[in-house]
mmCIF file as gemmi writes it, N, C-alpha and C atoms, coordinates in Angstrom:
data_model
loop_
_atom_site.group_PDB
_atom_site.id
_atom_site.type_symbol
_atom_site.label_atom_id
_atom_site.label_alt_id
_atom_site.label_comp_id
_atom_site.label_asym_id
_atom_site.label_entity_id
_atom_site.label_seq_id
_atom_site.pdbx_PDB_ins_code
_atom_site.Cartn_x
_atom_site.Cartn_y
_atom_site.Cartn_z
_atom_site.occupancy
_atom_site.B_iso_or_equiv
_atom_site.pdbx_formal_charge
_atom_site.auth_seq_id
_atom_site.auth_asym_id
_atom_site.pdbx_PDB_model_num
ATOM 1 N N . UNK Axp A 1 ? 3.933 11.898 7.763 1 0 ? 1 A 1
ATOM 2 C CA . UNK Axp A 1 ? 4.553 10.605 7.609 1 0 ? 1 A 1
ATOM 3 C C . UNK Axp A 1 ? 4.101 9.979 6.289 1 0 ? 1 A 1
ATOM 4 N N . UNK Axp A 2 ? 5.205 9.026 5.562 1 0 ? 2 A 1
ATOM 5 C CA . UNK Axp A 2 ? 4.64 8.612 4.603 1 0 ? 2 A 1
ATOM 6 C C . UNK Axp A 2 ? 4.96 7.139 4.714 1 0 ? 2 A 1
ATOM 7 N N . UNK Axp A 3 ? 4.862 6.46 3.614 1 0 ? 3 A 1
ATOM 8 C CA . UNK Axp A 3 ? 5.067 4.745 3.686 1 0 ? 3 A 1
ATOM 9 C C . UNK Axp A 3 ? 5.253 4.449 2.177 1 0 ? 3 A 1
ATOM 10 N N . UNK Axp A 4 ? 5.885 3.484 1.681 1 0 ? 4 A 1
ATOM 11 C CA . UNK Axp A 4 ? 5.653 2.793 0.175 1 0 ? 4 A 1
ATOM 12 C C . UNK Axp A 4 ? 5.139 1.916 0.235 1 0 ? 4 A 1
ATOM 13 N N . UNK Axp A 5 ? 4.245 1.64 -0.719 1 0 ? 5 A 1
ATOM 14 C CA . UNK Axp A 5 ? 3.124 0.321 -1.039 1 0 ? 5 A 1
ATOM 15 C C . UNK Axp A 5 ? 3.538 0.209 -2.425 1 0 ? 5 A 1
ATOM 16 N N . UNK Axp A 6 ? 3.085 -1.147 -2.484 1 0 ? 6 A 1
ATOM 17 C CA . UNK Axp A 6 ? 3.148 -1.864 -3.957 1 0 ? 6 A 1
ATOM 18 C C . UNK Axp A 6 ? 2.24 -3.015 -3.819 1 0 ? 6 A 1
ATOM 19 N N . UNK Axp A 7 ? 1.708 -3.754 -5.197 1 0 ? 7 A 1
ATOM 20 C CA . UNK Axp A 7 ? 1.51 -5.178 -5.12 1 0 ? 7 A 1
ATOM 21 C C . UNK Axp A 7 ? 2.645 -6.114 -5.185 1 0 ? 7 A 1
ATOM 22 N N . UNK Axp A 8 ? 2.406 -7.159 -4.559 1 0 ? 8 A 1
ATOM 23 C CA . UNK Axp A 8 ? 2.894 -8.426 -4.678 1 0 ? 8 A 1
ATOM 24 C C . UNK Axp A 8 ? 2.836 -8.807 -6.014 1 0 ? 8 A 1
ATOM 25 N N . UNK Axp A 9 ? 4 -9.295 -6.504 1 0 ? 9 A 1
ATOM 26 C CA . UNK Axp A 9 ? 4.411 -9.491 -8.099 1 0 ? 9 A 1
ATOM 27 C C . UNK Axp A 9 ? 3.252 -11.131 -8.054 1 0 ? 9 A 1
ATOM 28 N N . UNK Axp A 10 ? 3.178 -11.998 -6.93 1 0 ? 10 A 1
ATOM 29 C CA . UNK Axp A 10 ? 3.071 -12.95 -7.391 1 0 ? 10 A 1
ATOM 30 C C . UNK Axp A 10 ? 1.645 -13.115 -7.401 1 0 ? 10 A 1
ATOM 31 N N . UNK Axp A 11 ? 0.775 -12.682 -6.621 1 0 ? 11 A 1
ATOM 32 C CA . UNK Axp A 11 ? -0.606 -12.851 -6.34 1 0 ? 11 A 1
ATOM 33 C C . UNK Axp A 11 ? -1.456 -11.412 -6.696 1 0 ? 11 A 1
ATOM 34 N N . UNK Axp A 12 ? -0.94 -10.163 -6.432 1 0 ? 12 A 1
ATOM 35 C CA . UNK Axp A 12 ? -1.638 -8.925 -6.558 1 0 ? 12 A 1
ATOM 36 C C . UNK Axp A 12 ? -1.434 -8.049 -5.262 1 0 ? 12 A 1
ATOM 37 N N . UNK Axp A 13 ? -1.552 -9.061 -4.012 1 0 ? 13 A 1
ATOM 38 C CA . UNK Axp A 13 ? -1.596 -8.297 -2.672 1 0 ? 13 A 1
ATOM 39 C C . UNK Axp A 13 ? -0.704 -7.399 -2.589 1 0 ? 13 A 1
ATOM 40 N N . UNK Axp A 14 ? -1.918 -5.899 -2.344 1 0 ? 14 A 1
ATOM 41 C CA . UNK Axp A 14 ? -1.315 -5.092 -1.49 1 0 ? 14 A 1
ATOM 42 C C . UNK Axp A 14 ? -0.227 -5.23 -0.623 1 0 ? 14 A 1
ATOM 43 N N . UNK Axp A 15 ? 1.102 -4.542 -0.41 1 0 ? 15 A 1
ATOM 44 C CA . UNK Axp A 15 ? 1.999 -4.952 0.568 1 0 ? 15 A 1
ATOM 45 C C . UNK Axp A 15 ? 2.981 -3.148 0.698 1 0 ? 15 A 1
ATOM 46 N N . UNK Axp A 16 ? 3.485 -3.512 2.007 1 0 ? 16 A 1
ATOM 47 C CA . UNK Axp A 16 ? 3.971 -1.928 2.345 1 0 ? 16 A 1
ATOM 48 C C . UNK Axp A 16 ? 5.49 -2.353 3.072 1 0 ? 16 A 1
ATOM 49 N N . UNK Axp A 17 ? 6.342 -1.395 2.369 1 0 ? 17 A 1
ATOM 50 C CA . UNK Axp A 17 ? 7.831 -1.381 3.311 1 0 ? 17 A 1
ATOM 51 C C . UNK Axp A 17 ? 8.249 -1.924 4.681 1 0 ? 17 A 1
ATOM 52 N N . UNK Axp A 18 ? 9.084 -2.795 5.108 1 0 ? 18 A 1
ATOM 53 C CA . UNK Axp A 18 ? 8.932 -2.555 6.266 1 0 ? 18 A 1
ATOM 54 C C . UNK Axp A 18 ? 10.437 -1.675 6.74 1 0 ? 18 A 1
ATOM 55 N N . UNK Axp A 19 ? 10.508 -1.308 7.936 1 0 ? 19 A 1
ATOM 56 C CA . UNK Axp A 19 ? 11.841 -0.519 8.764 1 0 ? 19 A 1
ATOM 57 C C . UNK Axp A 19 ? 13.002 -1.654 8.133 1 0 ? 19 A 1
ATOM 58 N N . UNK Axp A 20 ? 12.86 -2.821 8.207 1 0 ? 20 A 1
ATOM 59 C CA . UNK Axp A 20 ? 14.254 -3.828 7.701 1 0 ? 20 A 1
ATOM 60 C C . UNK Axp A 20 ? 14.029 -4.285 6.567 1 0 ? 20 A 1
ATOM 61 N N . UNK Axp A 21 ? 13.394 -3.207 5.643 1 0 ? 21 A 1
ATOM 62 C CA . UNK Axp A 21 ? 14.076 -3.728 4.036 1 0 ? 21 A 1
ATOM 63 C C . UNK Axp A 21 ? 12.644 -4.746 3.725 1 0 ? 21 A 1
ATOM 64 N N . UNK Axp A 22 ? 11.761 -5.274 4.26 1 0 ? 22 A 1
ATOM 65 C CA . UNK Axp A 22 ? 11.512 -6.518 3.814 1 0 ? 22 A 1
ATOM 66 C C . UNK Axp A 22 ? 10.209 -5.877 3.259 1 0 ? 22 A 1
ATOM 67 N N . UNK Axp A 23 ? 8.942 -6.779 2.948 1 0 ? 23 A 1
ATOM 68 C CA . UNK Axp A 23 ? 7.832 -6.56 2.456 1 0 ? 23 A 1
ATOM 69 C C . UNK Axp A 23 ? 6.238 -7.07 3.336 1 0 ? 23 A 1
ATOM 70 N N . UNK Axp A 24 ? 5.526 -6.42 3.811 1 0 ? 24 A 1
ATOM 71 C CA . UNK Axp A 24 ? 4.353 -7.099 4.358 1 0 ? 24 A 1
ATOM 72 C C . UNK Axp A 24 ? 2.94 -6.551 4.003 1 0 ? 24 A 1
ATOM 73 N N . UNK Axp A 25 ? 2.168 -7.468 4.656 1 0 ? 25 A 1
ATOM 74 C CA . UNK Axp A 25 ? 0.472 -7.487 3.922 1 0 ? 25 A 1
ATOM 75 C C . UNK Axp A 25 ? 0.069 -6.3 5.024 1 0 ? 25 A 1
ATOM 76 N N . UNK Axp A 26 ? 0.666 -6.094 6.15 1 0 ? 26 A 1
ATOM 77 C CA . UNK Axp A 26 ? 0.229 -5.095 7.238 1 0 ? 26 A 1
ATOM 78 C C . UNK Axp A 26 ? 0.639 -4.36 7.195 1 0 ? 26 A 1
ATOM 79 N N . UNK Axp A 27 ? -0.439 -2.915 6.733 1 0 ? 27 A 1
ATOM 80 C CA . UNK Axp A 27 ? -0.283 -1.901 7.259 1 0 ? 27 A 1
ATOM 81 C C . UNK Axp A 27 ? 0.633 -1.245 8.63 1 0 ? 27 A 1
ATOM 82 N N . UNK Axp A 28 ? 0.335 -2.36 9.351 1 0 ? 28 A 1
ATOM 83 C CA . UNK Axp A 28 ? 0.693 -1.702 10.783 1 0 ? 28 A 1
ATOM 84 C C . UNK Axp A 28 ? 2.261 -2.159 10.887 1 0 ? 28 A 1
ATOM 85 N N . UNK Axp A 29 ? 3.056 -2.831 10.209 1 0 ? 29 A 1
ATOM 86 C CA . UNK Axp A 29 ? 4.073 -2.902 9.781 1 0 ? 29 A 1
ATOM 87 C C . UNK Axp A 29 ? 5.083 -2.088 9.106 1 0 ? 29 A 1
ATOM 88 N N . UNK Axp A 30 ? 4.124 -1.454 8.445 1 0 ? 30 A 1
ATOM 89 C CA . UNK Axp A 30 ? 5.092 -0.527 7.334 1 0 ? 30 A 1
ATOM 90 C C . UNK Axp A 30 ? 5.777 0.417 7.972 1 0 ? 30 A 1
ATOM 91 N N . UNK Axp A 31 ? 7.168 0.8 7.415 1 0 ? 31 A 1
ATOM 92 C CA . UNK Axp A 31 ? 7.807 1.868 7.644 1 0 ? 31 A 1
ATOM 93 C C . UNK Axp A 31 ? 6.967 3.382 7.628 1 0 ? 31 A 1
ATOM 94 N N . UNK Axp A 32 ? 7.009 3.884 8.882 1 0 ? 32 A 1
ATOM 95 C CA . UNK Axp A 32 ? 7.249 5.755 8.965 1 0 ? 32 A 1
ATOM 96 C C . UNK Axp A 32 ? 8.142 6.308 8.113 1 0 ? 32 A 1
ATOM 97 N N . UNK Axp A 33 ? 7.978 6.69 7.659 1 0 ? 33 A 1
ATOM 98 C CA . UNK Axp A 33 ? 9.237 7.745 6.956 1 0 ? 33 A 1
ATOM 99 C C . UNK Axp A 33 ? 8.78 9.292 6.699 1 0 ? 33 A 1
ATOM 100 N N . UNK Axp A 34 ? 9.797 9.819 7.538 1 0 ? 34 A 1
ATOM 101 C CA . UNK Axp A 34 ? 9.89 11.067 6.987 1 0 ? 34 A 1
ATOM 102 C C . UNK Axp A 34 ? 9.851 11.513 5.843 1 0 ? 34 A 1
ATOM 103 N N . UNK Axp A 35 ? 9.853 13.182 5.603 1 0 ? 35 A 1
ATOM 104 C CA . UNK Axp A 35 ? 9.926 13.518 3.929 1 0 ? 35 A 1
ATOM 105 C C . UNK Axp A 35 ? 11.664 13.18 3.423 1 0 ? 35 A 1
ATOM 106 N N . UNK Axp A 36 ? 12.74 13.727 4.155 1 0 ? 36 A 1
ATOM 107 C CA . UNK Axp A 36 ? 13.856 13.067 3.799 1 0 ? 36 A 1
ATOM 108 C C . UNK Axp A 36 ? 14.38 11.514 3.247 1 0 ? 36 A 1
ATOM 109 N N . UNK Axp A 37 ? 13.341 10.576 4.138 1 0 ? 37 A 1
ATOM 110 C CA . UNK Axp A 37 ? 13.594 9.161 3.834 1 0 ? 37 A 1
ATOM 111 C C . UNK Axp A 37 ? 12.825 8.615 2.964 1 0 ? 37 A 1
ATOM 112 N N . UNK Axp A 38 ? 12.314 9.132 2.372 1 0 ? 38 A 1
ATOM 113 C CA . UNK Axp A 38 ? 10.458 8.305 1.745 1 0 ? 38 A 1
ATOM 114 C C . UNK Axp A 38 ? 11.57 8.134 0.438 1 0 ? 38 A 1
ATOM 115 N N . UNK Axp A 39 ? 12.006 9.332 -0.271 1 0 ? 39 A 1
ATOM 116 C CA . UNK Axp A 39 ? 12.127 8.841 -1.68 1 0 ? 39 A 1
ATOM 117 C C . UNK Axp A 39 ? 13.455 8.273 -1.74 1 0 ? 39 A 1
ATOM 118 N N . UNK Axp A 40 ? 14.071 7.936 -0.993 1 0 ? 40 A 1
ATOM 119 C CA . UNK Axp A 40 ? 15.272 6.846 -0.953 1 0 ? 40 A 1
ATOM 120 C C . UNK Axp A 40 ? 14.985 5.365 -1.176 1 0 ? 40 A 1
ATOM 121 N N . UNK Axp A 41 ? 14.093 5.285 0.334 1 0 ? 41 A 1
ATOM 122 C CA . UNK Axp A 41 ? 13.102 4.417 0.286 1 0 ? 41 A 1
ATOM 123 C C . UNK Axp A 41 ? 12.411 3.518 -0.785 1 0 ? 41 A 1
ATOM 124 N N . UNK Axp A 42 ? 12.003 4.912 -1.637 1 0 ? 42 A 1
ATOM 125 C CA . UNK Axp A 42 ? 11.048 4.604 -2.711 1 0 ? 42 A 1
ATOM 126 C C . UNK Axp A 42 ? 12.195 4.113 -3.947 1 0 ? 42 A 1
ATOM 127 N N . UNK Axp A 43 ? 12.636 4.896 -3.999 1 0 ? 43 A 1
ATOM 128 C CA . UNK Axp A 43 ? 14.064 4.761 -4.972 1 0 ? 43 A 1
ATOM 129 C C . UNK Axp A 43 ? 14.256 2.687 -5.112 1 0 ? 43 A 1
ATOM 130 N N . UNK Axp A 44 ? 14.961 2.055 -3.683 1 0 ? 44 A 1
ATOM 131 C CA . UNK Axp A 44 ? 15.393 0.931 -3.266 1 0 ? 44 A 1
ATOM 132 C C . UNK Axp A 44 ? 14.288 -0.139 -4.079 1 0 ? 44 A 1
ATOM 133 N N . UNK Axp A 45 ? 12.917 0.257 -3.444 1 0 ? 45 A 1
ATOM 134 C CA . UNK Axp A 45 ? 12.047 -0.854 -3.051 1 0 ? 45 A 1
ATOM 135 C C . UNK Axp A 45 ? 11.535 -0.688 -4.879 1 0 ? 45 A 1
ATOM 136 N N . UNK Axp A 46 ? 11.449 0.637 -5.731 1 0 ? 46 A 1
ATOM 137 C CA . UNK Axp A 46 ? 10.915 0.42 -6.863 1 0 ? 46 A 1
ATOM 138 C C . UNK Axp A 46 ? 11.926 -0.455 -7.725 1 0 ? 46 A 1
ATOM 139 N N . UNK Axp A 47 ? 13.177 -1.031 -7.206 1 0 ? 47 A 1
ATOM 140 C CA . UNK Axp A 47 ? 14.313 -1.741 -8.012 1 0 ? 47 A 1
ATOM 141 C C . UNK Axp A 47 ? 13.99 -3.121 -7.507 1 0 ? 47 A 1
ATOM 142 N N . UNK Axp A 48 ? 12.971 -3.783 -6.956 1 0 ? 48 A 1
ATOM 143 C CA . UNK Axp A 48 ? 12.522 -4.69 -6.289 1 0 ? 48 A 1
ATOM 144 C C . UNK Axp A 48 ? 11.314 -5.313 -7.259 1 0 ? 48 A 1
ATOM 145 N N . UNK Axp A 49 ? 11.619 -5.235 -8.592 1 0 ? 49 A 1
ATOM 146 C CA . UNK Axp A 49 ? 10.43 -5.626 -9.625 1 0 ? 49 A 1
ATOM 147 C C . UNK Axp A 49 ? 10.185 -6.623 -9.387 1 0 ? 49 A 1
ATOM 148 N N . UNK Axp A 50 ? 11.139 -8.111 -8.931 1 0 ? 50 A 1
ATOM 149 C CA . UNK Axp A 50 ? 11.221 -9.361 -8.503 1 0 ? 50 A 1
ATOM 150 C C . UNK Axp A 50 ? 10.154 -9.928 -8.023 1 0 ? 50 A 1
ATOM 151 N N . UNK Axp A 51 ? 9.989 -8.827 -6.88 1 0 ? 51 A 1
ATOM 152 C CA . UNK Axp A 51 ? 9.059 -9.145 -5.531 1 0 ? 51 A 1
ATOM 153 C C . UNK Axp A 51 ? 8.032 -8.095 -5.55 1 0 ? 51 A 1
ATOM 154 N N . UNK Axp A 52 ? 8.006 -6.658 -6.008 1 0 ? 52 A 1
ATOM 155 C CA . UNK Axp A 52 ? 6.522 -5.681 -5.872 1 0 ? 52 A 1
ATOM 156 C C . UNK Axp A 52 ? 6.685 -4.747 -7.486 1 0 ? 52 A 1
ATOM 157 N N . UNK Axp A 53 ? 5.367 -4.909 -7.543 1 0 ? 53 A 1
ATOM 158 C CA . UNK Axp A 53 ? 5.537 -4.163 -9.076 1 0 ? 53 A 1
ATOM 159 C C . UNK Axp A 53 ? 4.777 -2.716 -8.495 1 0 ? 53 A 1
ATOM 160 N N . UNK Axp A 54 ? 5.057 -1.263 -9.198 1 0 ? 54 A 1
ATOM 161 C CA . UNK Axp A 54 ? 4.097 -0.358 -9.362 1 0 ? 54 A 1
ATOM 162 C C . UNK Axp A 54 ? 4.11 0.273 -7.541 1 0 ? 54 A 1
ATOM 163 N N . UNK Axp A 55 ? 5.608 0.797 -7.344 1 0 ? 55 A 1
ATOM 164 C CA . UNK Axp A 55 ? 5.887 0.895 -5.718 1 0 ? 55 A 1
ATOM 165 C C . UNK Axp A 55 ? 5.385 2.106 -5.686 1 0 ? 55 A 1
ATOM 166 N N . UNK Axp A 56 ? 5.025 3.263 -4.628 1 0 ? 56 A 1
ATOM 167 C CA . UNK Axp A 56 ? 4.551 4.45 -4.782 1 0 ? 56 A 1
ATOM 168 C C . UNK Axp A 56 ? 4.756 4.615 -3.526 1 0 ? 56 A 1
ATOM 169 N N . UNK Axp A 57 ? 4.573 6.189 -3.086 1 0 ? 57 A 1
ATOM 170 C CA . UNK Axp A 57 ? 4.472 6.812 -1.444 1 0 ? 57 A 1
ATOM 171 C C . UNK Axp A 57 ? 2.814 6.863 -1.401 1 0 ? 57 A 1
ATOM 172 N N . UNK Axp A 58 ? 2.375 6.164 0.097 1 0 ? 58 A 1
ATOM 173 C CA . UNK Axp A 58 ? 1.309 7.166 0.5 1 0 ? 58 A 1
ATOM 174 C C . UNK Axp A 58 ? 1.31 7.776 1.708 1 0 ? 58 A 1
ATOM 175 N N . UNK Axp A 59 ? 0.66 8.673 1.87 1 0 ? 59 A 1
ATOM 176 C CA . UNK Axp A 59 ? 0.521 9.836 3.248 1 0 ? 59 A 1
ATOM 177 C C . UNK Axp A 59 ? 0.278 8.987 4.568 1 0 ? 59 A 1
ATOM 178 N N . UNK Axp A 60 ? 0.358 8.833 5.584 1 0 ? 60 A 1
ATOM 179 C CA . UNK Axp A 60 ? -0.366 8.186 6.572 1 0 ? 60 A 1
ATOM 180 C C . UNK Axp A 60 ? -0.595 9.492 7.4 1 0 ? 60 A 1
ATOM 181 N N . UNK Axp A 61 ? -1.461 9.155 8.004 1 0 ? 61 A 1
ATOM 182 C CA . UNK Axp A 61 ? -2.458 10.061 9.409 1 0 ? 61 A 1
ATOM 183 C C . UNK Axp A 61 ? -2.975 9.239 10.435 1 0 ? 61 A 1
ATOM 184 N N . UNK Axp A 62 ? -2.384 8.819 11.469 1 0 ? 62 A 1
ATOM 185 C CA . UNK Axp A 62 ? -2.98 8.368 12.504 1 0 ? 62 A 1
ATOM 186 C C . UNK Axp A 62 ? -2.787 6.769 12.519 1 0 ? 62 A 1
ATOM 187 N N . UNK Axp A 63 ? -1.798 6.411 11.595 1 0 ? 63 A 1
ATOM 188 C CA . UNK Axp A 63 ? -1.398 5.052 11.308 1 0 ? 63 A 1
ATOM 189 C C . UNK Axp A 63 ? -2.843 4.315 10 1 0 ? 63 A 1
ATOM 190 N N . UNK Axp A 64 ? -3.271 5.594 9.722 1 0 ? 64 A 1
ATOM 191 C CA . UNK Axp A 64 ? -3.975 5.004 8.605 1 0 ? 64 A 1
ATOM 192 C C . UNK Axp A 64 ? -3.707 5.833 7.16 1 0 ? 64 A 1
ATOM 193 N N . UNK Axp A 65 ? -4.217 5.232 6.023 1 0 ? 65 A 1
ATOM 194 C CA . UNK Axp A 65 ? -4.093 6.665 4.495 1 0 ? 65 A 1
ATOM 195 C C . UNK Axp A 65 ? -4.463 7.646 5.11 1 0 ? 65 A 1
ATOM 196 N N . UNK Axp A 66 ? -3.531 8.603 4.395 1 0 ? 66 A 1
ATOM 197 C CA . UNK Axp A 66 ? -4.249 9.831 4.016 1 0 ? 66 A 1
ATOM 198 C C . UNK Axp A 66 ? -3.835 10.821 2.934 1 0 ? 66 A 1
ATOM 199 N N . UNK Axp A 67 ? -4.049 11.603 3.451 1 0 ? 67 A 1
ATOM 200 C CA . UNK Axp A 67 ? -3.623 12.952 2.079 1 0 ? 67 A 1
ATOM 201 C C . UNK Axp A 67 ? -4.571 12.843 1.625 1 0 ? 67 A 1
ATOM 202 N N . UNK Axp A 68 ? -4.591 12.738 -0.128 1 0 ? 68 A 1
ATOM 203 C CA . UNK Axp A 68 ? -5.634 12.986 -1.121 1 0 ? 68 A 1
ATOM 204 C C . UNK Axp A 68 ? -6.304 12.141 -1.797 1 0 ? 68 A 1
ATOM 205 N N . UNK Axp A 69 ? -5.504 10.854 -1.449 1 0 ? 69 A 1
ATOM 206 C CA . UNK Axp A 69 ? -5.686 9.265 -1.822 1 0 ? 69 A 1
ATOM 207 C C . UNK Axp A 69 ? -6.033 8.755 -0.922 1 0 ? 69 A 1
ATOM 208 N N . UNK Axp A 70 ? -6.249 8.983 0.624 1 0 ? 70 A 1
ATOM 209 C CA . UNK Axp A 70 ? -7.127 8.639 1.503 1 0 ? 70 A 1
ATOM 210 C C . UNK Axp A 70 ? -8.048 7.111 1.233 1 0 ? 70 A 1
ATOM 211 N N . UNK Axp A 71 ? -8.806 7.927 0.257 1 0 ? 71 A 1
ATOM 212 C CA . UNK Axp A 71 ? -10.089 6.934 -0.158 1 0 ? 71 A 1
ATOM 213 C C . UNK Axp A 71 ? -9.733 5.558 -1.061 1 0 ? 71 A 1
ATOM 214 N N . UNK Axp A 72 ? -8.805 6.013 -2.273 1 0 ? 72 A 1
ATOM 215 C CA . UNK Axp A 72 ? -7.972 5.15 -2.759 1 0 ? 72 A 1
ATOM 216 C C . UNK Axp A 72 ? -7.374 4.029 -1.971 1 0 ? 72 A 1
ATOM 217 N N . UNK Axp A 73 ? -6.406 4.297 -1.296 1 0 ? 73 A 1
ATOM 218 C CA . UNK Axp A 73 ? -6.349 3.484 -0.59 1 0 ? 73 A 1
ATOM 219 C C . UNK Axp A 73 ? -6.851 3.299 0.68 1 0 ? 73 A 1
ATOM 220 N N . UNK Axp A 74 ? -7.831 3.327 1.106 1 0 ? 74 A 1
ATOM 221 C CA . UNK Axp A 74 ? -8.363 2.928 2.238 1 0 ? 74 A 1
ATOM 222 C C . UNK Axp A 74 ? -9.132 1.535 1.474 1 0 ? 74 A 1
ATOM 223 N N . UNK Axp A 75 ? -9.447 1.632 -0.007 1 0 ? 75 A 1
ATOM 224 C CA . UNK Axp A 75 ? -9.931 0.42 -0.831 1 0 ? 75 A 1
ATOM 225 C C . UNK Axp A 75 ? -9.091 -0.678 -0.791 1 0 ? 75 A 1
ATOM 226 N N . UNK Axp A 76 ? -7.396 -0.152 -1.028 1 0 ? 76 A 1
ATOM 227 C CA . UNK Axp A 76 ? -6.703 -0.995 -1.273 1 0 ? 76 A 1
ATOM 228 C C . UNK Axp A 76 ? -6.358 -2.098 0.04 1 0 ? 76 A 1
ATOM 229 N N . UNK Axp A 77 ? -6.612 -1.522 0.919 1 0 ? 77 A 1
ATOM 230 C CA . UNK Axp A 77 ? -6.182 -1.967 2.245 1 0 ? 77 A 1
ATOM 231 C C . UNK Axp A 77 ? -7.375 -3.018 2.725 1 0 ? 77 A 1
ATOM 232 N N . UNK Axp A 78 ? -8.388 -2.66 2.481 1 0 ? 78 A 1
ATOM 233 C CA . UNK Axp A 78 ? -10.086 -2.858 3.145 1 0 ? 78 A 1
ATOM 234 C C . UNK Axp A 78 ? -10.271 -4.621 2.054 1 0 ? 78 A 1
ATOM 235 N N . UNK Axp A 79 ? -9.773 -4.072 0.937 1 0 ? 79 A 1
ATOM 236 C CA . UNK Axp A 79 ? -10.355 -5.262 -0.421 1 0 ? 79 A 1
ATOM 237 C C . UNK Axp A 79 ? -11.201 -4.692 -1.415 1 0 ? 79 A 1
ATOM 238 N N . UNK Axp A 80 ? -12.075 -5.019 -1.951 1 0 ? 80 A 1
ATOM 239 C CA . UNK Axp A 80 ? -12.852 -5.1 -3.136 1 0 ? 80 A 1
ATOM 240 C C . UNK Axp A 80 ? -13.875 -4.418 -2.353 1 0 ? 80 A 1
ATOM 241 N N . UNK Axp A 81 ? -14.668 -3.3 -3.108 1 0 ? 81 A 1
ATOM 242 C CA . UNK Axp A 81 ? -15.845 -2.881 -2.594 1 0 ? 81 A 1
ATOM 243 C C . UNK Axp A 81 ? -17.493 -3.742 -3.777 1 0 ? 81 A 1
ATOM 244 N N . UNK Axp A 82 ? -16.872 -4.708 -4.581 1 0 ? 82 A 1
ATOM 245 C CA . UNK Axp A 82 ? -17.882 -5.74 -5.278 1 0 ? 82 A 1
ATOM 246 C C . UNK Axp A 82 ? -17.954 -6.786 -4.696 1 0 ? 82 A 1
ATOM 247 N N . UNK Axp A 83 ? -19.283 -7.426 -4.638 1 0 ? 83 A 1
ATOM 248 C CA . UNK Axp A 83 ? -19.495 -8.602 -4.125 1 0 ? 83 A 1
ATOM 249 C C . UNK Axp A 83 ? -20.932 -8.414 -3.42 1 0 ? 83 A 1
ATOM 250 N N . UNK Axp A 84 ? -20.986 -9.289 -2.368 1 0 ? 84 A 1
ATOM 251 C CA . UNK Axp A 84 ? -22.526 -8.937 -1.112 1 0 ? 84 A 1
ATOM 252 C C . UNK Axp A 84 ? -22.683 -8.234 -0.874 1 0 ? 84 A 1
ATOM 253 N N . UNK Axp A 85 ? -22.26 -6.979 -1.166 1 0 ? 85 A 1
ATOM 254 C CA . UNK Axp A 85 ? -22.797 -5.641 -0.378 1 0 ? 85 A 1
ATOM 255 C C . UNK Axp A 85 ? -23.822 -4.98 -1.432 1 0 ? 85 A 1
ATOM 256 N N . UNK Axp A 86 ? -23.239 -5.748 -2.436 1 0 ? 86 A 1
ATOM 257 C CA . UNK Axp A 86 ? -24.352 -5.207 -3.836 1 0 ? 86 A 1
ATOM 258 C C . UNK Axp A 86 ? -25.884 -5.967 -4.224 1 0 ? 86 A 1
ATOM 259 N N . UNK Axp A 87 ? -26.891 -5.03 -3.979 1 0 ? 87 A 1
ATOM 260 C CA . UNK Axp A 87 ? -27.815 -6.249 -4.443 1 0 ? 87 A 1
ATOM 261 C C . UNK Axp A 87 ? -28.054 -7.197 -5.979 1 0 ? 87 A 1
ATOM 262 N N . UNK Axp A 88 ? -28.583 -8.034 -6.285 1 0 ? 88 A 1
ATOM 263 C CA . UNK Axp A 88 ? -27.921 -8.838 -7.316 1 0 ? 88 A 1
ATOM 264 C C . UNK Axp A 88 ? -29.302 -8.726 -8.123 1 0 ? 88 A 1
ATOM 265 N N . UNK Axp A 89 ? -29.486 -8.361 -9.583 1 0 ? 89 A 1
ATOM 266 C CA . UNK Axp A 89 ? -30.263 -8.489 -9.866 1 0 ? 89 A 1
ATOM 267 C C . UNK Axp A 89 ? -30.953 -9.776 -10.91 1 0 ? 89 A 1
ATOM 268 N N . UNK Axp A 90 ? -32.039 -9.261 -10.708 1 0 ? 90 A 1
ATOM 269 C CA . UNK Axp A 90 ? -32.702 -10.986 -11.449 1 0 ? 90 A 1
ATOM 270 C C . UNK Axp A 90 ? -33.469 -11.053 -12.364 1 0 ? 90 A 1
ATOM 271 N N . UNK Axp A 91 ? -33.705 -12.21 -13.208 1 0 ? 91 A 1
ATOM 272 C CA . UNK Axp A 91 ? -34.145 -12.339 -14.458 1 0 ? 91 A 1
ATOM 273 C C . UNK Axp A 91 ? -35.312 -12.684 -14.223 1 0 ? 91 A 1
């Protein structure tokens, strides 16, 4: 199964296809698509510069990334891996 993601032209957010054409922040929203439907799909939504810039397929497995970009986007989905998780150093 695959899905198209893009950012949001207006803010940055991550956002994924949905089954009726539209655009959302949830994963769990996004269109399934077969290998037949993905690059139609992809075709539509990359003519959508308006609303998502930089549209692409990714793999899903289990209703989450996968394939080879897995990790890639499991970032994109999750947020920023900078911030508190890093210790901060001092002068």
């Amino acid at each position: 199964m695959k899905t198209v993601t893009a950012n949001r032209l207006t803010d940055g957010r991550v956002i994924y296809r949905t089954t009726t054409g539209h655009w959302t922040s949830e994963l769990a929203e996004a269109a399934r698509l077969d290998n037949d439907q993905a690059d139609a799909v992809l075709e539509i939504a990359s003519d959508e510069s308006h609303i998502a810039v930089g549209a692409y397929l990714i793999e899903l497995q289990d209703d989450l990334p996968g394939g080879q970009k897995w990790r890639r986007e499991g970032i994109r989905l999750s947020g920023p891996t900078t911030g508190s998780t890093h210790a901060q150093a001092t002068a």
